[in-house]
N, C-alpha and C positions, 0 to 999 in steps of 0.2 A: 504494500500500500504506500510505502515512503518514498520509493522507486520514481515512481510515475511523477509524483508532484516537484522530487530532486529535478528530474531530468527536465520537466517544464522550464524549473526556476534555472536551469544551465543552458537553454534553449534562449528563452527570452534573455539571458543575460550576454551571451556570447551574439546576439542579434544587436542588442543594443551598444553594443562594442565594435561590429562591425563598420553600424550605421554611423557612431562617433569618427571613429578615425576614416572615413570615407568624408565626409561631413568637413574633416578639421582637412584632410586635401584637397576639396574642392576651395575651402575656403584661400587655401597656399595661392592656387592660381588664380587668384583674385574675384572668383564670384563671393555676391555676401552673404550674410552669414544664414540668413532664410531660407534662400535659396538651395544655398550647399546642405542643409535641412532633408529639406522635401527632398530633392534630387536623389540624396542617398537612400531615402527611405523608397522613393520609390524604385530605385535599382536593384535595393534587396528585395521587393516583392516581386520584382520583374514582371513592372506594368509601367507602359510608355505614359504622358502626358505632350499633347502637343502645345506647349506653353514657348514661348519664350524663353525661360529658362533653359528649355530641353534645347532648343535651338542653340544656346550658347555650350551646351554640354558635346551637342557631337559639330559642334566645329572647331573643337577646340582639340588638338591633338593627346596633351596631354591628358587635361579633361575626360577624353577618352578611355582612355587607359583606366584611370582612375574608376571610371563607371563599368567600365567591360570584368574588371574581377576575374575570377579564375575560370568564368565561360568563356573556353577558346573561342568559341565560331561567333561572340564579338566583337572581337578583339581588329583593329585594323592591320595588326601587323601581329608575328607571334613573338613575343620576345623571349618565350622559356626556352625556346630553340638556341638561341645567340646567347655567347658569354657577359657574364655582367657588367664587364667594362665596357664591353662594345651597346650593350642595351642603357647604361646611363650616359655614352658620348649621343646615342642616338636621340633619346630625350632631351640634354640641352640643347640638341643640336635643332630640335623641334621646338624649343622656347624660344630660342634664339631668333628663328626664322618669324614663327606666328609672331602674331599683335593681338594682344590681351584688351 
């Protein structure tokens, strides 16, 4: 009986941890902080919103990334394939380029 309610409370908790720190990177690349909000919440439920927001979410490359999470298919590019120096020269090299 104790089981069930644990694994609830490690559920919702490890959700609300994801949504944080997805949340606290949208915020890095400059969307604010509402925004970065909603955005991640609704990335973890993986349900679109055609808001303005979302608009600034997939034109923004890194942004991207950030929203895409551990579903490859998406993802614009794969990065777990490439070594991690070469996957964060690629990232600045996508901050560098974009205009925030």
């Amino acid at each position: 009986m104790l089981f069930p309610i644990v694994f609830l409370l490690v559920v919702v908790s490890m959700s609300l941890l994801v949504t944080r720190i997805a949340s606290v990177a949208l915020v890095l690349t400059g969307l604010s902080q509402e925004a970065s909000r909603f955005q991640a919440r609704s990335a973890l439920a993986c349900v679109g919103y055609t808001t303005h927001e979302a608009e600034l979410i997939v034109n923004h490359p890194v942004r991207q990334l950030v929203e895409a999470g551990p579903r490859s298919g998406n993802r614009p590019y794969r990065p777990a394939m490439r070594p991690l120096a070469s996957r964060s020269k690629m990232i600045v090299d996508q901050l560098q380029n974009s205009t925030l």
